[in-house]
PDB file of N, CA, C and O in Angstrom:
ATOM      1  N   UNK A   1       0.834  -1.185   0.000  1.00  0.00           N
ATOM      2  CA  UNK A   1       0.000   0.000   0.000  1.00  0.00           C
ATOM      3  C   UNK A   1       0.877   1.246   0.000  1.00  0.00           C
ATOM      4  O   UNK A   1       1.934   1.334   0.625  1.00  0.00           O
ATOM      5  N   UNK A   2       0.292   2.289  -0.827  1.00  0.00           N
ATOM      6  CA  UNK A   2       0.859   3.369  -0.719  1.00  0.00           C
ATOM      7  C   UNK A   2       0.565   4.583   0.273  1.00  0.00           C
ATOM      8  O   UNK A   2      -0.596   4.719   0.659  1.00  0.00           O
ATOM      9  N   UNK A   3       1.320   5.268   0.609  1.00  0.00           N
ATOM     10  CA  UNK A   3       0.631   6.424   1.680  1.00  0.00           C
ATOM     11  C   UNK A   3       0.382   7.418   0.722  1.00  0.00           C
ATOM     12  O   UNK A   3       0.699   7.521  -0.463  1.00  0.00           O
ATOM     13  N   UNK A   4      -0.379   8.267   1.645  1.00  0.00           N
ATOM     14  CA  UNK A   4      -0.625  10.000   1.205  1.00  0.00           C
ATOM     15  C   UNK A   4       1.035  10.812   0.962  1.00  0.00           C
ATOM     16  O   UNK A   4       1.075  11.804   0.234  1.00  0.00           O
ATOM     17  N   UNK A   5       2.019  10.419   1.466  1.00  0.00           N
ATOM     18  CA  UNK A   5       3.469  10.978   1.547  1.00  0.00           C
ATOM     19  C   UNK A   5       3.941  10.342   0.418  1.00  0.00           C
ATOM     20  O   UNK A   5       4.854  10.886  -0.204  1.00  0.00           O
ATOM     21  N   UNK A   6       3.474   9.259   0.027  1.00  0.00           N
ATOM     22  CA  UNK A   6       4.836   8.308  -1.514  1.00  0.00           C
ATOM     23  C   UNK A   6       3.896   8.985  -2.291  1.00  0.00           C
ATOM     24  O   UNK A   6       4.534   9.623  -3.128  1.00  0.00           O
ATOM     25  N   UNK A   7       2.380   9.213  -2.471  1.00  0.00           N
ATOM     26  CA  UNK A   7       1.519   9.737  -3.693  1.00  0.00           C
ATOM     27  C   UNK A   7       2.000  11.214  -4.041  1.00  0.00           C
ATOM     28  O   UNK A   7       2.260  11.489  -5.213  1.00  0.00           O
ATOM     29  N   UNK A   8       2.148  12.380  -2.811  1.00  0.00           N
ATOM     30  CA  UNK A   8       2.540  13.531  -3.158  1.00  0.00           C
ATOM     31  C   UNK A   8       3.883  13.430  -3.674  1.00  0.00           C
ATOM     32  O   UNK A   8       4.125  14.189  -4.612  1.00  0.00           O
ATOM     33  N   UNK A   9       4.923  12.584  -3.241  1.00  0.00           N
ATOM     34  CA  UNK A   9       6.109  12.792  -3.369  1.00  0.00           C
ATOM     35  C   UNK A   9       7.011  12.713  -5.036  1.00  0.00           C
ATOM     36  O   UNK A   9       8.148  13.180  -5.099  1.00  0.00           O
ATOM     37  N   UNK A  10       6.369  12.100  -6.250  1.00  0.00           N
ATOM     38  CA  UNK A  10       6.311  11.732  -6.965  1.00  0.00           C
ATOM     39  C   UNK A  10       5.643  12.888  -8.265  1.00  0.00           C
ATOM     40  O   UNK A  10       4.727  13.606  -7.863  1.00  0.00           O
ATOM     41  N   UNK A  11       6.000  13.037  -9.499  1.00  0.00           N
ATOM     42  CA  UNK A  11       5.921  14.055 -10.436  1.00  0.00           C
ATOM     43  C   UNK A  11       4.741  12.954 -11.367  1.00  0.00           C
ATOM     44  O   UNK A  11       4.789  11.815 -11.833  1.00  0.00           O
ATOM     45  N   UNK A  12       3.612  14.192 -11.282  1.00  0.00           N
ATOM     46  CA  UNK A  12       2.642  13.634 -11.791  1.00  0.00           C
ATOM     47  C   UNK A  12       2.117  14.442 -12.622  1.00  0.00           C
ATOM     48  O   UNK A  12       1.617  15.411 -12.051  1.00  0.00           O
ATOM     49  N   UNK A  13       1.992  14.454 -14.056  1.00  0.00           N
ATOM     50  CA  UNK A  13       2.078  14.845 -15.020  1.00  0.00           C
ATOM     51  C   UNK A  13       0.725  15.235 -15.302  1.00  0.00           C
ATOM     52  O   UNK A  13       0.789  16.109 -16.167  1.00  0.00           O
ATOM     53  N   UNK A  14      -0.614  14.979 -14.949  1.00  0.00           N
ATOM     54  CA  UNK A  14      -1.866  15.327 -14.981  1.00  0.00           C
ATOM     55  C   UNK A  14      -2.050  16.762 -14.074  1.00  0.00           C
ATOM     56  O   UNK A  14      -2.393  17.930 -14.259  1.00  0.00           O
ATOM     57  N   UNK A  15      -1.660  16.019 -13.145  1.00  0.00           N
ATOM     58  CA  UNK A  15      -1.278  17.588 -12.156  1.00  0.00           C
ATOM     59  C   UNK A  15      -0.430  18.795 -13.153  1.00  0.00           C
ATOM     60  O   UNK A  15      -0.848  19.911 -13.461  1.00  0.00           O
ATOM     61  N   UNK A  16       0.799  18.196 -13.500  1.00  0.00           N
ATOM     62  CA  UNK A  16       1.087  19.327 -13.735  1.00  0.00           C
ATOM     63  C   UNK A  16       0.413  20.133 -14.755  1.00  0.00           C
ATOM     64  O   UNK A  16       0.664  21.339 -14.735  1.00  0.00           O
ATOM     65  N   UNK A  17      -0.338  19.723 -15.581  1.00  0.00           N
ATOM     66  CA  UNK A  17      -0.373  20.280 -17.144  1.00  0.00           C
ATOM     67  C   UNK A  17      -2.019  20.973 -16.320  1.00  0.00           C
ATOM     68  O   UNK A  17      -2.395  22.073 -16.725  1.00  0.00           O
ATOM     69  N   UNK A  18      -2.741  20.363 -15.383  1.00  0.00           N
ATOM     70  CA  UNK A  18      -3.546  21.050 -14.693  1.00  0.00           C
ATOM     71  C   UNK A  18      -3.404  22.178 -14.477  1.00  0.00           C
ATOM     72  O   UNK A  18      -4.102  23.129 -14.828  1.00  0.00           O
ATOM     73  N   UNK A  19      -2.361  22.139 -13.803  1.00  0.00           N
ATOM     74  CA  UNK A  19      -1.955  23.465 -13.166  1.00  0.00           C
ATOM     75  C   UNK A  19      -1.234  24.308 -14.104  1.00  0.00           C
ATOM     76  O   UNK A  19      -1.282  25.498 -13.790  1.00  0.00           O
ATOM     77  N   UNK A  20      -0.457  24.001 -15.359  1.00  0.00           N
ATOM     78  CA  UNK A  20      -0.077  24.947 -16.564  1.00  0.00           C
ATOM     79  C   UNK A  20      -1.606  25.521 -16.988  1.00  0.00           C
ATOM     80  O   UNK A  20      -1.838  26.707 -16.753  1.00  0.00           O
ATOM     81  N   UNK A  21      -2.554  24.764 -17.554  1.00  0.00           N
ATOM     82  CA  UNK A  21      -3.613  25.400 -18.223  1.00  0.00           C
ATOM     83  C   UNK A  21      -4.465  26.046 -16.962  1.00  0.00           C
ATOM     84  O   UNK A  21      -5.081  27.066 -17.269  1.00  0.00           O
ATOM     85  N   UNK A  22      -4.549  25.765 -16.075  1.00  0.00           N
ATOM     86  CA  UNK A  22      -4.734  27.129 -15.021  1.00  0.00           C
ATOM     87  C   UNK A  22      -4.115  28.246 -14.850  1.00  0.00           C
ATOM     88  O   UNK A  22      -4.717  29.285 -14.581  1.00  0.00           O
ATOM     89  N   UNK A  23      -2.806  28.168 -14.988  1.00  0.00           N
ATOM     90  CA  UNK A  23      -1.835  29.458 -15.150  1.00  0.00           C
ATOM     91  C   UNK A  23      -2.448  30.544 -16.539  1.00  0.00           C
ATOM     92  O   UNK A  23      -2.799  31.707 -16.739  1.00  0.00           O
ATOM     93  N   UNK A  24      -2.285  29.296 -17.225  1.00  0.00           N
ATOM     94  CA  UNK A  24      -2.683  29.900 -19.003  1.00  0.00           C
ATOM     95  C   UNK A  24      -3.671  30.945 -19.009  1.00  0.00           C
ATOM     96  O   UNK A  24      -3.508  32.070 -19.481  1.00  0.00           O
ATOM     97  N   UNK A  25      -4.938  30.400 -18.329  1.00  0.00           N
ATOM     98  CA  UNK A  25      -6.100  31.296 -18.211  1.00  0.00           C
ATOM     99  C   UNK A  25      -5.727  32.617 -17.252  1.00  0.00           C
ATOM    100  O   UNK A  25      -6.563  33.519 -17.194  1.00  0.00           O
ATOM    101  N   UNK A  26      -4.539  32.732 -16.537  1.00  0.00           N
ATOM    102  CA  UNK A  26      -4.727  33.971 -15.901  1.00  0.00           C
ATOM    103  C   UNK A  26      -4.164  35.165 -16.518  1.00  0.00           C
ATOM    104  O   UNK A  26      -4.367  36.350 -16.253  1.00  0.00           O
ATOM    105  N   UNK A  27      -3.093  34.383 -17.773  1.00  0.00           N
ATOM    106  CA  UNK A  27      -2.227  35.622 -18.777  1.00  0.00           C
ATOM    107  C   UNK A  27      -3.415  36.215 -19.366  1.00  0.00           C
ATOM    108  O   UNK A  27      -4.506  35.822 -19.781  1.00  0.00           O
ATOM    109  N   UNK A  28      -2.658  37.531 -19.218  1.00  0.00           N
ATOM    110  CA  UNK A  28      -3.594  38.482 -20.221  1.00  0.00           C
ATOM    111  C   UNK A  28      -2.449  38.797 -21.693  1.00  0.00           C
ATOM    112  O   UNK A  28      -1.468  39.526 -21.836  1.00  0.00           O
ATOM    113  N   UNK A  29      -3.255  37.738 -22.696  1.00  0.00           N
ATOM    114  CA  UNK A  29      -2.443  37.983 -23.782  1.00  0.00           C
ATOM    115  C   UNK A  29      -2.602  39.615 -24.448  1.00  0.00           C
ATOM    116  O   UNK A  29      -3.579  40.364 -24.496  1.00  0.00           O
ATOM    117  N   UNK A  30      -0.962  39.807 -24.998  1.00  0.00           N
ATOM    118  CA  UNK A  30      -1.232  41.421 -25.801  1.00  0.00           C
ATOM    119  C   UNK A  30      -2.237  40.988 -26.974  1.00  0.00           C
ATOM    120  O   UNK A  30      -2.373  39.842 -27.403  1.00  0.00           O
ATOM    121  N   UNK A  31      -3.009  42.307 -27.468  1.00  0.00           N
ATOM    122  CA  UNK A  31      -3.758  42.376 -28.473  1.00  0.00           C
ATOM    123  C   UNK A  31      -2.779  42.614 -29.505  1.00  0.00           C
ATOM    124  O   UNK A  31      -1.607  42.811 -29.186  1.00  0.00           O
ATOM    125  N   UNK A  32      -3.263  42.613 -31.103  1.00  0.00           N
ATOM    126  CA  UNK A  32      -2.807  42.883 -32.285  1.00  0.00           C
ATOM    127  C   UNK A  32      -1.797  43.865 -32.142  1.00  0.00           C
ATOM    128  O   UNK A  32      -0.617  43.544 -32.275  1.00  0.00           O
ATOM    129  N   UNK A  33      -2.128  45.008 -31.891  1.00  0.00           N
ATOM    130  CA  UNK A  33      -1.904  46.752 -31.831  1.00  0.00           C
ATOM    131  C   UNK A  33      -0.613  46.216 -30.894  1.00  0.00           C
ATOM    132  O   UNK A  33       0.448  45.899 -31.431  1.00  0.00           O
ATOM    133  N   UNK A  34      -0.802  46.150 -29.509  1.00  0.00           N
ATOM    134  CA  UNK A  34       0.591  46.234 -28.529  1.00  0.00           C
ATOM    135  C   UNK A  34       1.432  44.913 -28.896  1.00  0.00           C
ATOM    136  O   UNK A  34       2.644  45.042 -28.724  1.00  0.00           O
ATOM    137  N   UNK A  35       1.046  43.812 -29.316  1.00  0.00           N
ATOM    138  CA  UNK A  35       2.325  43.281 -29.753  1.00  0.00           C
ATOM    139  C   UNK A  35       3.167  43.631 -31.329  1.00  0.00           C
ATOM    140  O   UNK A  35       4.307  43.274 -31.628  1.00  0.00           O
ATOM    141  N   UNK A  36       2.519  44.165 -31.892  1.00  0.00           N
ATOM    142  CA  UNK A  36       3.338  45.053 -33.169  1.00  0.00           C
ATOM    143  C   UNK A  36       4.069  46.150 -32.743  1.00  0.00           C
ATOM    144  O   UNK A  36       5.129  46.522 -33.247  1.00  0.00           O
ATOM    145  N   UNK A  37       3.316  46.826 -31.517  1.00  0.00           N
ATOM    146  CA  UNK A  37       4.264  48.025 -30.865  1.00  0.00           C
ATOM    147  C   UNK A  37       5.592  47.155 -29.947  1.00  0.00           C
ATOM    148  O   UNK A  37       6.728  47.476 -30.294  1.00  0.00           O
ATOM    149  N   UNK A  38       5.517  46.476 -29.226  1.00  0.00           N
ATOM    150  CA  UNK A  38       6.330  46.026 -28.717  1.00  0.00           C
ATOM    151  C   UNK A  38       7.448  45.328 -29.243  1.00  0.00           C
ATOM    152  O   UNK A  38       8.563  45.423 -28.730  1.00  0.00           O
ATOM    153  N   UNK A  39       7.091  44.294 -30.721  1.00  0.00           N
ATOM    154  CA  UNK A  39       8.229  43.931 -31.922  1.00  0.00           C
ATOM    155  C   UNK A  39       8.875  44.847 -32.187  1.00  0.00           C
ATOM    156  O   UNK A  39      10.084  44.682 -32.352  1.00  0.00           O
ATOM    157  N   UNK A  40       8.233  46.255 -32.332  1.00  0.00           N
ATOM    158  CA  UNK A  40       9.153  47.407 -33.121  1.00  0.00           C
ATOM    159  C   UNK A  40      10.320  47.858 -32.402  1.00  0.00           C
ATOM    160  O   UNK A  40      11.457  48.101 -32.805  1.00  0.00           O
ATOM    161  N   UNK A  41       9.520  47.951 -30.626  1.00  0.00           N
ATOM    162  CA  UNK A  41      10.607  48.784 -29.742  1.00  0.00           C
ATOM    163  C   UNK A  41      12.084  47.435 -29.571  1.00  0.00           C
ATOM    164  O   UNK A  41      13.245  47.834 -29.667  1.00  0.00           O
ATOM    165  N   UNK A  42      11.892  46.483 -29.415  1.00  0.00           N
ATOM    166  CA  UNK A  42      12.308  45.114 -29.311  1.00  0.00           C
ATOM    167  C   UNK A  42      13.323  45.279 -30.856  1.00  0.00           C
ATOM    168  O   UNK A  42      14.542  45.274 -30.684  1.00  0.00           O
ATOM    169  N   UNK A  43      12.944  45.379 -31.889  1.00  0.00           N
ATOM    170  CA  UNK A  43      13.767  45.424 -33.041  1.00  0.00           C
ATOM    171  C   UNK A  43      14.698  46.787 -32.890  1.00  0.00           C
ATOM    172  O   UNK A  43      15.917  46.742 -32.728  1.00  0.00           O
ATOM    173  N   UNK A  44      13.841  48.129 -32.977  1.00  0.00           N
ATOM    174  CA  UNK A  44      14.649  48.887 -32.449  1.00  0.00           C
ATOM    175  C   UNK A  44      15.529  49.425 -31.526  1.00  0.00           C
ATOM    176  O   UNK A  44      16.137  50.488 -31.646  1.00  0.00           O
ATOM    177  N   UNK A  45      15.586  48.369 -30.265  1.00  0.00           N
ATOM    178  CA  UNK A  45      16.738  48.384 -28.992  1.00  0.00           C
ATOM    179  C   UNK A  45      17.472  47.558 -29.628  1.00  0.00           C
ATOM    180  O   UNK A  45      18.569  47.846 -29.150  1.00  0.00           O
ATOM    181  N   UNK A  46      17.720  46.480 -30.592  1.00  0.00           N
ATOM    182  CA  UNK A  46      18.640  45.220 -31.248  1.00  0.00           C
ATOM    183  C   UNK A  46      19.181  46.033 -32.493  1.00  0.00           C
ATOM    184  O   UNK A  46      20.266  45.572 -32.848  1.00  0.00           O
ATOM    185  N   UNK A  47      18.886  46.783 -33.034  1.00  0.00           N
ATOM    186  CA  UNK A  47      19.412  47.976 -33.853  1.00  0.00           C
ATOM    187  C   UNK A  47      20.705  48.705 -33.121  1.00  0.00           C
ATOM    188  O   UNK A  47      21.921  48.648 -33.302  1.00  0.00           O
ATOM    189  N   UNK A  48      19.777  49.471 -32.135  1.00  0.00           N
ATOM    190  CA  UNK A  48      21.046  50.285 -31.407  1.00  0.00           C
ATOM    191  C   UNK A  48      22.049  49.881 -30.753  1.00  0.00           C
ATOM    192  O   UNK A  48      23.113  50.475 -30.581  1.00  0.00           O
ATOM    193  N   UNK A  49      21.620  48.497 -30.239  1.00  0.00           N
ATOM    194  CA  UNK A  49      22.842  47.671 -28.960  1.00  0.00           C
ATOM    195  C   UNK A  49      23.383  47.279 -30.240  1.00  0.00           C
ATOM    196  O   UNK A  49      24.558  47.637 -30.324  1.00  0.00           O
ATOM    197  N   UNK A  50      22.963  46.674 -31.276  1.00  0.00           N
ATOM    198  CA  UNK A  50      24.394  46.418 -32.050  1.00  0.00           C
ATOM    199  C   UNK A  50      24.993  47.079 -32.936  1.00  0.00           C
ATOM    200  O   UNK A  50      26.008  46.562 -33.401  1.00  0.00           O
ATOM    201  N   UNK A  51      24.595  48.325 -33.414  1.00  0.00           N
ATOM    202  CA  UNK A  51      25.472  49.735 -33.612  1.00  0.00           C
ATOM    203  C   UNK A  51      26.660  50.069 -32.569  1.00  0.00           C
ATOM    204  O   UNK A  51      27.860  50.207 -32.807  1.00  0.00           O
ATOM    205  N   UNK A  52      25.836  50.175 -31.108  1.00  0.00           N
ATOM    206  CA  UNK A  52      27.006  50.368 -30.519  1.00  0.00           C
ATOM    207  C   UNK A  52      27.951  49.243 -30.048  1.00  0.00           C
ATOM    208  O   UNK A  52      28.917  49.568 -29.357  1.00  0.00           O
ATOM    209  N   UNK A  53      27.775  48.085 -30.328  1.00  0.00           N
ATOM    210  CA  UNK A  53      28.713  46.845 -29.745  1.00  0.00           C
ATOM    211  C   UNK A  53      29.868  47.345 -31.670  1.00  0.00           C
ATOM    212  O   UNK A  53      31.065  47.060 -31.685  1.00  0.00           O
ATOM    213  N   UNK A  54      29.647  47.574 -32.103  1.00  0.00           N
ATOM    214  CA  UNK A  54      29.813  47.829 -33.770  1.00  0.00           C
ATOM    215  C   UNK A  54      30.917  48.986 -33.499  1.00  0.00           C
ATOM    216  O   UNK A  54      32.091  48.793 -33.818  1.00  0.00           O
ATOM    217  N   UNK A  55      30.517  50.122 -32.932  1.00  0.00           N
ATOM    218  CA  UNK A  55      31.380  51.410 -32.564  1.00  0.00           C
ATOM    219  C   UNK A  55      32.331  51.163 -31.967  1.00  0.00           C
ATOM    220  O   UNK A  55      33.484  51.235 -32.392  1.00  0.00           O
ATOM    221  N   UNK A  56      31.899  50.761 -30.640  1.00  0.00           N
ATOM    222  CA  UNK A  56      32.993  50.159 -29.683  1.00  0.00           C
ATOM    223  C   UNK A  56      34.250  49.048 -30.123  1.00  0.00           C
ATOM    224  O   UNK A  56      35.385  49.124 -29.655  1.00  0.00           O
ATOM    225  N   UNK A  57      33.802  47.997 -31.129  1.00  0.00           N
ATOM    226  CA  UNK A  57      34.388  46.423 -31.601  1.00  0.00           C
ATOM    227  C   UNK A  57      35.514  47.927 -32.360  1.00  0.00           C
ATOM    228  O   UNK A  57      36.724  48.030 -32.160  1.00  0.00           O
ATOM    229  N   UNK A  58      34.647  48.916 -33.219  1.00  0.00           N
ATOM    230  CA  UNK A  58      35.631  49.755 -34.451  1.00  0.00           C
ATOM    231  C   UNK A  58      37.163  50.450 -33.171  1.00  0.00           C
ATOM    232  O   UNK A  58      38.359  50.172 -33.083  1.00  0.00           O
ATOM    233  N   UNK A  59      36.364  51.278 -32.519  1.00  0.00           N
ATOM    234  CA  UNK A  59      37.382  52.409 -31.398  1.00  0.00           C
ATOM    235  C   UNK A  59      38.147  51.062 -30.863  1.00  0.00           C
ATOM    236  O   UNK A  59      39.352  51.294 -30.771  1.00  0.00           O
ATOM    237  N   UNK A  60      37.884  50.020 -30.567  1.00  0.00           N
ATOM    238  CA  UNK A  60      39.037  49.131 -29.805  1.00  0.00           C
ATOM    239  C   UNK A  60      39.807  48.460 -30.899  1.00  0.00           C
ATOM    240  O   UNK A  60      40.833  47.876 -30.550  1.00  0.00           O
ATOM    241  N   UNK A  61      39.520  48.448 -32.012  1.00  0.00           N
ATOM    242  CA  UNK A  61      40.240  47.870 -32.921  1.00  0.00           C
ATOM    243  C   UNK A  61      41.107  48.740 -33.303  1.00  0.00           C
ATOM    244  O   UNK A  61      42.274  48.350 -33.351  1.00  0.00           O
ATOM    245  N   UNK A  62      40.782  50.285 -33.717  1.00  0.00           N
ATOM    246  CA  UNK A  62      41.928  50.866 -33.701  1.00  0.00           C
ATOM    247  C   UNK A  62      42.859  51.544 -33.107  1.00  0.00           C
ATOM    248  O   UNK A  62      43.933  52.004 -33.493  1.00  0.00           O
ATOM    249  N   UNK A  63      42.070  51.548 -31.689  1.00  0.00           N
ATOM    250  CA  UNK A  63      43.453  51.566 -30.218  1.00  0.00           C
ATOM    251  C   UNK A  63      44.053  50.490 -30.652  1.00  0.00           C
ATOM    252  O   UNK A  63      45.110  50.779 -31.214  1.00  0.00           O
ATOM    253  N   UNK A  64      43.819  49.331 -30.628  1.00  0.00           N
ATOM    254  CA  UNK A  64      44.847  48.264 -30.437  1.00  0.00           C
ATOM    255  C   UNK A  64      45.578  48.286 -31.824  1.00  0.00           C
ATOM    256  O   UNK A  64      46.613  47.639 -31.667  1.00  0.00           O
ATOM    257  N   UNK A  65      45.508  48.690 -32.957  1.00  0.00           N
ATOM    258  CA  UNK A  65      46.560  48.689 -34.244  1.00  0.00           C
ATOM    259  C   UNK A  65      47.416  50.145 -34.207  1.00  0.00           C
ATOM    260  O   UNK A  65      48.491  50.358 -34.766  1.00  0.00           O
ATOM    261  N   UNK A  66      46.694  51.008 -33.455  1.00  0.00           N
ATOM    262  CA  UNK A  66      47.816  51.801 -33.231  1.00  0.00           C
ATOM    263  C   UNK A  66      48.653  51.814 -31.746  1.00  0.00           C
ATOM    264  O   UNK A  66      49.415  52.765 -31.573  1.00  0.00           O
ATOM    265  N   UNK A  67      48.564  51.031 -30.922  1.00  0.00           N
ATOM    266  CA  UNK A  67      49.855  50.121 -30.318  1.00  0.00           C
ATOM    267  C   UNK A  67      50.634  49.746 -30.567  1.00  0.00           C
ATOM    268  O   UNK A  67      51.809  50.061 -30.378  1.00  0.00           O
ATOM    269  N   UNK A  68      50.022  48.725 -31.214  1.00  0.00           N
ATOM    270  CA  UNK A  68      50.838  47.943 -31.868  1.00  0.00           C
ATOM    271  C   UNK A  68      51.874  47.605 -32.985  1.00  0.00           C
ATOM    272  O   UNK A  68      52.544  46.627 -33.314  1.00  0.00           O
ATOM    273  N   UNK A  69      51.616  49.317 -33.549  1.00  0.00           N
ATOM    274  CA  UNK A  69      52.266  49.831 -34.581  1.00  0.00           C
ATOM    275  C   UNK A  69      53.734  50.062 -33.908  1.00  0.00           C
ATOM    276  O   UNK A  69      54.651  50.543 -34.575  1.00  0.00           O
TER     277      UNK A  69
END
């Protein structure tokens, strides 16, 4: 026989997906409108961080060749 302690203790997969599609229902998904606004700002911060990783990679590349000169 099993106890109430070996039944909880154990990963039970009905439970869990229970409790995912309970979670599910509490997101409030974005509408049309704010997730197109939010892709843009999201594309446009990945624009600028890699402009400037781009600036920075350029200014350290040519500190270091004129060192090394």
């Amino acid at each position: 026989m099993t106890t109430d302690n070996e039944k909880n203790s154990g990963f039970n997969m009905k439970h869990f997906f229970t409790g995912v599609k309970a979670e599910l229902k509490k997101v409030i998904w974005p509408t049309r409108k704010e997730l197109s606004s939010y892709t843009a700002v999201v594309f446009i911060a990945v624009i600028f961080v890699c402009a400037l990783i781009w600036i920075c990679d350029t200014v350290f590349a040519r500190i270091l060749e004129m060192i090394l000169r």
